[in-house]
C-alpha positions as CSV (number, residue, x, y, z in Angstrom):
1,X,0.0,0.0,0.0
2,X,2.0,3.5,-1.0
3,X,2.6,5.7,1.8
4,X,1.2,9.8,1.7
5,X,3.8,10.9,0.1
6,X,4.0,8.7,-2.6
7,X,0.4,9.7,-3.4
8,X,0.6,13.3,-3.2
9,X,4.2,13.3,-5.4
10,X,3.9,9.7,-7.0
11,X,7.5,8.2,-7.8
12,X,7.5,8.8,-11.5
13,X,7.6,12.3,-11.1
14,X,11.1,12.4,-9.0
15,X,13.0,13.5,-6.6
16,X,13.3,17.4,-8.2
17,X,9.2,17.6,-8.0
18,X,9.5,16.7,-4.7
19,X,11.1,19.3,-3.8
20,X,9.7,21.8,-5.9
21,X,6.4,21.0,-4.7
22,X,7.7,21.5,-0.9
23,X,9.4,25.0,-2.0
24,X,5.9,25.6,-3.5
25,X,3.8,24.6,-0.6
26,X,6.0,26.3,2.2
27,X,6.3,29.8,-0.3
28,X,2.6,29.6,0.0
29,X,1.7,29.2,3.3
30,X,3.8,32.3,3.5
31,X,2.0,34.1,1.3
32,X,-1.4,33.4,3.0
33,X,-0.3,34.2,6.2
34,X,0.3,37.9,4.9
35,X,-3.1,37.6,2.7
36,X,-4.8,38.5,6.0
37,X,-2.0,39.8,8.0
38,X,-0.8,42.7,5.3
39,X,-4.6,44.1,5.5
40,X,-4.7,44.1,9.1
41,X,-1.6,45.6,9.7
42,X,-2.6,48.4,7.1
43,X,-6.0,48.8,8.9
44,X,-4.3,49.3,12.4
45,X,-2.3,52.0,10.8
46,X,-4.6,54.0,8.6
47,X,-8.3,54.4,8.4
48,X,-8.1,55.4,4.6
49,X,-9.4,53.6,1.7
50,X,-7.0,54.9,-0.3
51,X,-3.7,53.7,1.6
52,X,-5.6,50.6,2.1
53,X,-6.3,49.7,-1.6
54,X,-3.0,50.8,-2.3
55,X,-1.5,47.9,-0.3
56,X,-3.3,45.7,-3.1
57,X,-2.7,47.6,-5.6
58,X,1.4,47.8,-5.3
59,X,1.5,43.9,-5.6
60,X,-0.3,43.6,-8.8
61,X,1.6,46.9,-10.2
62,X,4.8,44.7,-11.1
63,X,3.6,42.3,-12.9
64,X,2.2,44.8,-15.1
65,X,5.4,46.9,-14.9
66,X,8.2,44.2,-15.1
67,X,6.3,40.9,-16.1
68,X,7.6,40.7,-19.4
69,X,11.0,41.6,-18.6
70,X,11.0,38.8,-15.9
71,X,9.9,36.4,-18.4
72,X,13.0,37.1,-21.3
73,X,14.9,37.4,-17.7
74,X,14.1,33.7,-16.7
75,X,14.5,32.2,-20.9
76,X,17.9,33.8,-20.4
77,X,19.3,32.6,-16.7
78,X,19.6,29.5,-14.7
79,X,16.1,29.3,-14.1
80,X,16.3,27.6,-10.0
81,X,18.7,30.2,-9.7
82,X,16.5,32.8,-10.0
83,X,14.1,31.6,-8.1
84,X,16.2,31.2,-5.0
85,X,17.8,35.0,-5.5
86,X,14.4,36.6,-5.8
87,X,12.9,34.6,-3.1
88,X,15.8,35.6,-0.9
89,X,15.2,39.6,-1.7
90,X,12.0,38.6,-0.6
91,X,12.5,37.5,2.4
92,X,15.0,40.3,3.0
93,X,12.2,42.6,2.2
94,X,9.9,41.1,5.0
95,X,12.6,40.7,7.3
96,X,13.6,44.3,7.1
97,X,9.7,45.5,7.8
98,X,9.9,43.0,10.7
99,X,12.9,45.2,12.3
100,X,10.9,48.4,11.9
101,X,7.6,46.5,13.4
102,X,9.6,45.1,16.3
103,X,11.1,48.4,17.1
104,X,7.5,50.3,16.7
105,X,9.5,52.6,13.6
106,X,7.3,51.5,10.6
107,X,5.3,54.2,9.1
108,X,2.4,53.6,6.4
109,X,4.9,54.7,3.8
110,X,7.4,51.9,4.5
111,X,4.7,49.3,4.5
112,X,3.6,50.2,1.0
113,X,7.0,50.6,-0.1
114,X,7.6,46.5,1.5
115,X,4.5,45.7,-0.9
116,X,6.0,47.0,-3.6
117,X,9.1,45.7,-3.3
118,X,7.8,42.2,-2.2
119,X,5.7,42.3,-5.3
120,X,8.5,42.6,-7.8
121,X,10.9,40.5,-6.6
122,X,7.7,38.1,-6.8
123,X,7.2,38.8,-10.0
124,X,10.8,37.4,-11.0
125,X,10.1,34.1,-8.8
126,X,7.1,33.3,-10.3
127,X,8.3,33.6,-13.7
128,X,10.8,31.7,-13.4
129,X,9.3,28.9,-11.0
130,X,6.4,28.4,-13.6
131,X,9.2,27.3,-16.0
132,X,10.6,24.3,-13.7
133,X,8.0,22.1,-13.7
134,X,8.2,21.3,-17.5
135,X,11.4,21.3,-17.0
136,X,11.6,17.9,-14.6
137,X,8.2,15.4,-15.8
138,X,7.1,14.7,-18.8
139,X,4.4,16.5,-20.9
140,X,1.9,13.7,-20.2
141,X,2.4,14.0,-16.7
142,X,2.1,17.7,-16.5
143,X,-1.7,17.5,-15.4
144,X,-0.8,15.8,-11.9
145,X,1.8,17.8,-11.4
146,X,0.0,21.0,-11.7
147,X,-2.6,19.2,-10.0
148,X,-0.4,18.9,-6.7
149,X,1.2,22.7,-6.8
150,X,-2.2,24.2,-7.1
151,X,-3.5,21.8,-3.9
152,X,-0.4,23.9,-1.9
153,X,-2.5,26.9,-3.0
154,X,-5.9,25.6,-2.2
155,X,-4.9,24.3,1.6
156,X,-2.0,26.5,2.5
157,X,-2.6,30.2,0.7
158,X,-6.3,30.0,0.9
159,X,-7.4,27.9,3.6
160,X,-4.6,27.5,6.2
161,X,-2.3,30.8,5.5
162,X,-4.8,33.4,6.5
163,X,-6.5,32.5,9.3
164,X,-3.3,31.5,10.9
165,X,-2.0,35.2,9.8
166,X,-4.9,36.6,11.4
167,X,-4.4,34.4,14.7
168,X,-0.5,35.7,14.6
169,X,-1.0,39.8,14.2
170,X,-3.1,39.0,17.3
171,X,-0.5,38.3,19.3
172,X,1.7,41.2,18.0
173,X,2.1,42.6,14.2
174,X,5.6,41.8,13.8
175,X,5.0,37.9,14.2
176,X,3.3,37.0,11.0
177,X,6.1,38.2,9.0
178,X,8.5,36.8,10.5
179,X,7.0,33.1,10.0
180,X,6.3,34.1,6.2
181,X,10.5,35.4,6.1
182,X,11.0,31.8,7.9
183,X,8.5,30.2,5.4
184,X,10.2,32.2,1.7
185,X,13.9,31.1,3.2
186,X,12.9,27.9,4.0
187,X,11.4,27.2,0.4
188,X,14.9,29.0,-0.7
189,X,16.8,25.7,0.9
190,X,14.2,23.2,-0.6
191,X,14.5,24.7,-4.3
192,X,18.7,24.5,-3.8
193,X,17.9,20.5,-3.6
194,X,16.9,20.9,-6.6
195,X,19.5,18.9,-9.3
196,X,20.9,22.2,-11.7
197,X,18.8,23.1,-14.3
198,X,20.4,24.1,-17.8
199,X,20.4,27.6,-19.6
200,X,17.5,26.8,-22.0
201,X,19.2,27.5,-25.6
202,X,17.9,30.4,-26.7
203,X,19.1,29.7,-30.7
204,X,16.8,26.6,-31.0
205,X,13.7,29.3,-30.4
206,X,14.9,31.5,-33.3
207,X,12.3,33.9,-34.8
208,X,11.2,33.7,-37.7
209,X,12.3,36.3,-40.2
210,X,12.6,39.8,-39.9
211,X,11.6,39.2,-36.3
212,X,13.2,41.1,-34.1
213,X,16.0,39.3,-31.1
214,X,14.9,41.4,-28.8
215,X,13.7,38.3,-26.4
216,X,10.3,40.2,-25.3
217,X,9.4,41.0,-28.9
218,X,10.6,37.3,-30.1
219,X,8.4,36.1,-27.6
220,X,5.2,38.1,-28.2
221,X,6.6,37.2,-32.0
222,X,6.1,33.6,-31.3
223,X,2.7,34.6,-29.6
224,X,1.4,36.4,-32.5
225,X,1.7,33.3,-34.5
226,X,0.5,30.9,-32.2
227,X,-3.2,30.9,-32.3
228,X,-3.6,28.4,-29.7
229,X,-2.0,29.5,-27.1
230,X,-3.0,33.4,-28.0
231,X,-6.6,32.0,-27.7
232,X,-5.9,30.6,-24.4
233,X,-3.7,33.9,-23.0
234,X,-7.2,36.1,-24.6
235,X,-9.2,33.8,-22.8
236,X,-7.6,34.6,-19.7
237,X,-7.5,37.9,-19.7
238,X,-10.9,38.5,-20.8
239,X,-12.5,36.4,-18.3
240,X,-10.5,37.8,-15.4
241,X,-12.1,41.0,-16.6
242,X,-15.4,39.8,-16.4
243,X,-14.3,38.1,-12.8
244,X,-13.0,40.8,-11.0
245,X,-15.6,43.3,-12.2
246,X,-18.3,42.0,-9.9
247,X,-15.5,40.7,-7.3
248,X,-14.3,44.1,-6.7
249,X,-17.4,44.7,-4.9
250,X,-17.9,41.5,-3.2
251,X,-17.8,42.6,0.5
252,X,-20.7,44.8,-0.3
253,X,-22.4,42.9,-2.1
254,X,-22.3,40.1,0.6
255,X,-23.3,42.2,3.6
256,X,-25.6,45.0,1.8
257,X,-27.7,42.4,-0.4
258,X,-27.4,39.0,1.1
259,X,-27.3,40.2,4.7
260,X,-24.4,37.8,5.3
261,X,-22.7,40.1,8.0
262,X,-19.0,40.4,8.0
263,X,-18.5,36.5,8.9
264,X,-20.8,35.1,5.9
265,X,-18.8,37.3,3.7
266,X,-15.9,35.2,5.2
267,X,-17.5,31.9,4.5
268,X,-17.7,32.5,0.9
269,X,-13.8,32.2,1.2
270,X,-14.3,29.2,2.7
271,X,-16.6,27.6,0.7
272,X,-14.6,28.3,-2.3
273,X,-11.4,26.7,-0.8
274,X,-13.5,23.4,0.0
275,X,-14.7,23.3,-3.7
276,X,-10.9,23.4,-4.5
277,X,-10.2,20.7,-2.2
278,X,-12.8,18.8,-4.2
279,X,-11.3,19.5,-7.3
280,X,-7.8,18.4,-5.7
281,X,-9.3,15.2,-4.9
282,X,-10.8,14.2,-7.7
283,X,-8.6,16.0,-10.7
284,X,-6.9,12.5,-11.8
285,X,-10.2,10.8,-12.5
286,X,-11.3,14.1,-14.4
287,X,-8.1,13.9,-16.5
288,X,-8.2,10.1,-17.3
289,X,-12.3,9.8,-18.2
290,X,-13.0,13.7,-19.6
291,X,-11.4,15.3,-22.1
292,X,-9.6,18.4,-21.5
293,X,-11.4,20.2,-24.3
294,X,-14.8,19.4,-22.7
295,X,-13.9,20.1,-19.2
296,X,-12.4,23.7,-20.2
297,X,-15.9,24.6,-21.7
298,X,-17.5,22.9,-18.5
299,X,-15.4,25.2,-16.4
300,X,-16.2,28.5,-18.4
301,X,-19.9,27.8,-18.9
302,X,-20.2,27.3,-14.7
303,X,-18.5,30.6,-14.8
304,X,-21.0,32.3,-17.2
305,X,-23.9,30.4,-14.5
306,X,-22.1,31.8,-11.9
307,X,-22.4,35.5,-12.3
308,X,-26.0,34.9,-13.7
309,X,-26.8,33.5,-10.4
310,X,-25.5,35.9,-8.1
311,X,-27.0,38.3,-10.3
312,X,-30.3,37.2,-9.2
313,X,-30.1,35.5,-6.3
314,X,-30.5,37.0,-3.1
315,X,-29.8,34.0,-0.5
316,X,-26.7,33.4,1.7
317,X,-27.5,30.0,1.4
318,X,-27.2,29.5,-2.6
319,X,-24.3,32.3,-2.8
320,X,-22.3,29.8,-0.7
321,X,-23.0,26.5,-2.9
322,X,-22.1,28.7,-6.1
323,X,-18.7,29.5,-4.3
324,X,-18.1,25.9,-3.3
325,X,-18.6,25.3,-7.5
326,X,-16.4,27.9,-8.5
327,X,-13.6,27.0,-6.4
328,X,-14.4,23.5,-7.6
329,X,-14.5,24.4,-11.1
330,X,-11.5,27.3,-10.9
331,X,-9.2,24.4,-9.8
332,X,-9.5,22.4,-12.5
333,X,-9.4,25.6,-15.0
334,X,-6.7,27.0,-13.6
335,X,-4.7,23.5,-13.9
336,X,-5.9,22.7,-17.5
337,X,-4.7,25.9,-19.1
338,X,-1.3,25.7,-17.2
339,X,-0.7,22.3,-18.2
340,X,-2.0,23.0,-21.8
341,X,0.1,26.1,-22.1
342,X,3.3,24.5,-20.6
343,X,2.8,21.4,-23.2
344,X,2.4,23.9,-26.4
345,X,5.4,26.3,-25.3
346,X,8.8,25.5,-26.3
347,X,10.9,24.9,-23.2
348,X,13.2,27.6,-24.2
349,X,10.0,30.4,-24.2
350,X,8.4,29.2,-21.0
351,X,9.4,31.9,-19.4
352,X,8.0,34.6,-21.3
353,X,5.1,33.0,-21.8
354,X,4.2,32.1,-18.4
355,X,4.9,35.8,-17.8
356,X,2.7,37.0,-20.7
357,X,-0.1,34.4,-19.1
358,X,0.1,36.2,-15.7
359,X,0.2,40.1,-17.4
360,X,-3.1,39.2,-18.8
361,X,-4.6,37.8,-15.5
362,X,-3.5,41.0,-13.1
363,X,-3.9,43.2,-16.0
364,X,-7.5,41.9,-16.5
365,X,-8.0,42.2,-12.8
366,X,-6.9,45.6,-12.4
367,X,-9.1,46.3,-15.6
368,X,-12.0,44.6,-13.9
369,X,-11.9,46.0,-10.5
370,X,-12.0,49.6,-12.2
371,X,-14.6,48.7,-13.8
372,X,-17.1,46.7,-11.3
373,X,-16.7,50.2,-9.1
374,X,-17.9,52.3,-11.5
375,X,-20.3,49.8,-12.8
376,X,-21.5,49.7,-8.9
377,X,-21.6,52.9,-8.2
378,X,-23.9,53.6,-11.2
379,X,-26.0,50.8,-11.3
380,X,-26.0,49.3,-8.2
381,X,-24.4,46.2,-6.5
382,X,-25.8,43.5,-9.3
383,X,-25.1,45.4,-12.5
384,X,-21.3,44.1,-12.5
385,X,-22.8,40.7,-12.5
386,X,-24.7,41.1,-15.4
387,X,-21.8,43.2,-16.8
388,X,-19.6,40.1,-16.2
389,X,-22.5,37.6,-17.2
390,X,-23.0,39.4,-20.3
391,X,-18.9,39.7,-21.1
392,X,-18.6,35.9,-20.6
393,X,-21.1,34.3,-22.2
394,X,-20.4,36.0,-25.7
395,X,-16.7,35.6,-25.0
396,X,-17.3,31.8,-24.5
397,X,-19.3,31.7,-27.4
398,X,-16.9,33.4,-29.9
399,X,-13.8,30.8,-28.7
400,X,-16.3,27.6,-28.5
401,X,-15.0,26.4,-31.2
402,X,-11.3,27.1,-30.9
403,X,-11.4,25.4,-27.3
404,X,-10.7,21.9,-29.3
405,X,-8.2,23.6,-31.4
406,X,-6.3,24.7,-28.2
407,X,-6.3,21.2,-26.6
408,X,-5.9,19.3,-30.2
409,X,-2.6,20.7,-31.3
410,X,0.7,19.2,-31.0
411,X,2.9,18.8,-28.0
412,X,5.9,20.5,-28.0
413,X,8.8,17.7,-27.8
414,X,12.0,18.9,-25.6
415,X,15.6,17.4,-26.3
416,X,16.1,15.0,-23.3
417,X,18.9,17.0,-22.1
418,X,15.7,19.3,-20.3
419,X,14.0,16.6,-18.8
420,X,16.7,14.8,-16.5
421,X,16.1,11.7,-15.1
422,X,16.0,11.8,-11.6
423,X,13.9,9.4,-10.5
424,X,14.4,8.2,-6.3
């Protein structure tokens, strides 16, 4: 009978996932810790909305400032080098705001400036951890490990991170930061296990002609000729338009219209990070018996149903069963189109790529948010749900079609020199 861990990281996926998907779990619970703890500590030092959504807003400001760049960065450098550098400036980030919280010095301006800082060096981990995975299983065995890294950010970033963040500012607002420095340096030692990962070659990805070198316009070159994965990257960014629109004004649309108090709005978290534990369980039965094709147009018509619902709907009760869907659902989206765009990207683009994937998610959000406010402060709490029900159900009609397309075309195939065996 296989023990736990050889269910969570099965054998054939080796030692290096192993230890990426540690470094990925323990970054994580990090990062949910200070998912409740960064708002707090704002709150406790400013009553202004402003400063307040300014915390937010600073970490999704560099992806949209530097997300490209990290992207060429990581298709150019030792990729698990990277990661470990920028997730050290991270944690010297949060471990200098710890010294200025410790000594009662840290102003509202130096918290910000923390988030902003914290968010960029992000921005370089990320793009360069997205590329590793492909870099370590094989293509057909990309769907379980996406599978298990998105599960770390279901249980520890969603469901464990912030209430334990909360618990922790409680007993003093310089202790949740210093678990998420001991977390970020402790997933910094776990991705150093990690066997050395080469210098993808940059020549086998050559433009085509008259394309220029420049590695952020090859990339968005090799984009613009890619109709699958440009469909997928417009899908994304459209839909997190239409998602964050109404989501912008979720805490007021929770307490003003369904009367669910400041605890039911906090359920709704909840009940979307037991729909993703759902979705965790279940994913390798999806992936065997259900075609990716189908269950990506599953997932985006539940998200069309989902805005229509909360559009009308004016129950506590069914606004916590849609939220238990969409996590459901969201998981297994949000692993499909990683594992789809990670088997149609050349192993020597990844990088950019994955960084042109997340541009369009926090540039739709930040599109979306605008908008749901204005939309709100018009029309009223529902109208960004129609607004959003309306902007994805003709999205999702205009890419039906080219859904199959997406999951039908050809793998890309790696030399063997980028997949290493390393199996324990």
């Amino acid at each position: 009978m296989p023990n736990l861990l050889d269910v969570v990281a099965p054998p054939r996926l080796g030692r290096d996932f192993r230890w990426l998907l540690g470094a990925f779990w323990t970054s994580n619970l990090g990062d949910g810790i200070a998912l409740s703890a960064a708002p707090l500590l704002l709150a406790s030092m400013t009553h202004s909305p402003v400063f307040v959504a300014a915390g937010a807003m600073l970490q999704y400001l560099p992806w949209l400032l530097f997300g490209l760049h990290a992207g060429a960065v990581a298709d150019r450098h030792d990729r698990r080098r990277l990661v470990m550098v920028a997730n050290g400036l991270r944690g010297v980030v949060i471990g200098v705001l710890c010294i200025f919280l410790a000594t009662g010095h840290a102003t509202i301006w130096l918290v910000l400036a923390s988030a902003f800082l914290y968010g960029t060096a992000e921005v370089f981990a990320d793009s360069a951890g997205n590329t590793l995975l492909p870099m370590m299983i094989r293509p057909v065995d990309l769907g379980i490990g996406n599978a298990r890294m998105q599960a770390g950010y279901v249980v520890a970033n969603q469901m464990a991170g912030p209430p334990l963040g909360a618990f922790l500012f409680a007993l003093g607002s310089f202790w949740p930061f210093f678990v998420q420095v001991v977390c970020v340096l402790f997933a910094v030692v776990l991705v150093s296990r990690i066997a050395r990962t080469p210098v993808p070659a940059h020549e086998d990805a050559a433009p085509a002609s008259g394309a220029s070198a420049h590695p952020i316009r090859e990339g968005l070159h090799w984009l613009r000729h890619n109709p699958p994965v440009r469909t997928l990257v417009v899908i994304i960014l459209v839909f997190n338009v239409t998602w964050s629109a109404p989501w912008s004004v979720l805490v007021l649309y929770a307490t003003d219209r369904l009367h669910m108090g400041e605890v039911g709005y906090g359920t709704l978290t909840t009940a979307s990070a037991l729909g993703g534990l759902l979705a965790v369980s279940t994913f390798g039965w999806l992936e065997k018996h259900v075609s990716f094709a189908t269950l990506m147009r599953v997932c985006l018509t539940l998200e069309v149903l989902m805005h229509l619902t909360f559009a009308v709907t004016t129950s506590g009760i069914v606004a916590l069963m849609v939220m238990f869907v969409f996590g459901t659902y969201a998981f297994v989206w949000g692993t499909i189109s990683t594992t789809v765009r990670q088997r149609l990207v050349p192993m020597q683009l990844q990088g950019r790529m994955a960084s042109v994937n997340m541009v369009g998610v926090f540039g739709g959000m930040v599109v979306g948010q605008a908008l749901g406010g204005a939309i709100a402060q018009v029309w009223g709490l529902t109208a960004p749900w129609w607004f959003a029900f309306a902007g994805s159900a003709i999205t999702l009609a205009l890419v039906w079609k080219s859904i199959s397309n997406i999951t039908a075309a050809k793998p890309v195939v790696d030399g063997p020199e980028l997949q290493p065996s390393n199996e324990p």
